[in-house]
C-alpha positions as CSV (number, residue, x, y, z in Angstrom):
1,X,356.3,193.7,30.4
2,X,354.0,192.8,33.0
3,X,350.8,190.8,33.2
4,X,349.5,194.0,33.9
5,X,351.1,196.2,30.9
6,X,349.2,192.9,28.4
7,X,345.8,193.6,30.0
8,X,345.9,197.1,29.8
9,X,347.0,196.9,26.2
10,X,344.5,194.9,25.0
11,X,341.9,196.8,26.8
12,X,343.6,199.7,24.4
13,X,343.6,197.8,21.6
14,X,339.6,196.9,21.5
15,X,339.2,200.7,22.0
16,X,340.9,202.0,19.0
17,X,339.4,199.5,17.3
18,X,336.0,200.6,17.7
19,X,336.7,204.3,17.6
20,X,337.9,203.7,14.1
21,X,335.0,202.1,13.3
22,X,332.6,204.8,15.0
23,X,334.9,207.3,12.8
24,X,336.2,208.8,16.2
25,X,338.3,212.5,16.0
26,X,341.6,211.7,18.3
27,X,339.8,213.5,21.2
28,X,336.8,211.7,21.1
29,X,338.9,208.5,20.7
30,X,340.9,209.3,24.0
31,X,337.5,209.8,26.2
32,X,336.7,206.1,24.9
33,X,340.4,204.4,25.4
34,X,340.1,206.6,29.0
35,X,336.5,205.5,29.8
36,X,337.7,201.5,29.2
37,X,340.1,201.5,32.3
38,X,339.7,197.8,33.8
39,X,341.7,198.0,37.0
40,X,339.4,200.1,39.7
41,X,341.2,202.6,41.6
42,X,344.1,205.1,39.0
43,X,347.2,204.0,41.3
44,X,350.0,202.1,41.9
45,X,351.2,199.6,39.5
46,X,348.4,198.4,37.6
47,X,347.5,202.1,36.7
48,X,351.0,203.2,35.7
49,X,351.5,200.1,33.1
50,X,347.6,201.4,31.7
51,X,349.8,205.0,31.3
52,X,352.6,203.3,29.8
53,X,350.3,201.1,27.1
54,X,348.0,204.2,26.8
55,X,351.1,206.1,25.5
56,X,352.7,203.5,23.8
57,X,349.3,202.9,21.5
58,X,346.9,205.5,21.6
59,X,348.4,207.5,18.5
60,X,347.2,211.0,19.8
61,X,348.9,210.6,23.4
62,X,352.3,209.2,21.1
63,X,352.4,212.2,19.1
64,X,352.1,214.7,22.6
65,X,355.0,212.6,24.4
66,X,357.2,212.7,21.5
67,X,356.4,216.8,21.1
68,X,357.2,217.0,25.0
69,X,360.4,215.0,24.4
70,X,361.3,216.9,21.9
71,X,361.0,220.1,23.6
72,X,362.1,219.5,27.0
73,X,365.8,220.3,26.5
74,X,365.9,224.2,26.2
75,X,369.1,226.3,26.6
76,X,368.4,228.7,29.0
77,X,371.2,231.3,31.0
78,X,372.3,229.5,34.0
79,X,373.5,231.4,37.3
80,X,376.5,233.1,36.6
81,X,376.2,233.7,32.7
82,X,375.5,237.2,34.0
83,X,372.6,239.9,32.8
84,X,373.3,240.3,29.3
85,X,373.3,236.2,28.4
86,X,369.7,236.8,30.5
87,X,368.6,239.7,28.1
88,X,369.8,237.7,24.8
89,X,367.7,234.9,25.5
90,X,364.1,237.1,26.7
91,X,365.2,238.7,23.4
92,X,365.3,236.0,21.3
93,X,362.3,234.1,23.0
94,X,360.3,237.6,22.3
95,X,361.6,237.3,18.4
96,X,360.8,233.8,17.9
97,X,357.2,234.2,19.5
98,X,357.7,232.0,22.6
99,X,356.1,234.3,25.4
């Protein structure tokens, strides 16, 4: 990684570390990872290797990406499959408590 992507992650690091010794909740603990940003302006480079540290280590934003990884590949009726494949799947979305 970057120069960039090692700054940011020890920024992260020092963060957590403190939350857990203030007894931070996971929200809490995000406003203070957040609130330590070293690099000025949120874009470009420099802020997308803070994203990808700030992902890789902050425990509450790992657990979301993995949930959204997890989900993101969903069957759904594709053109053609015609109205009843449509139907089946509103069906079973309505069944399994999804809308």
């Amino acid at each position: 990684m970057t120069s960039w992507y090692a700054h940011a992650r020890g920024v992260i690091i020092l963060a957590l570390a403190e939350a857990k010794e203030r007894g931070l909740d996971d929200a809490a603990t995000l406003r203070l990872v957040d609130s330590r940003y070293p690099f000025g302006v949120r874009e470009n480079h420099p802020y997308k290797m803070w994203l990808t540290a700030r992902r890789e280590w902050v425990p509450s934003v790992r657990r979301a990406a993995h949930a959204k990884a997890r989900y993101a590949f969903v069957d759904t009726p594709q053109p053609g499959d015609g109205f009843a494949a449509l139907a089946e799947a509103l069906e079973a979305g309505l069944e399994a408590g999804d809308v």
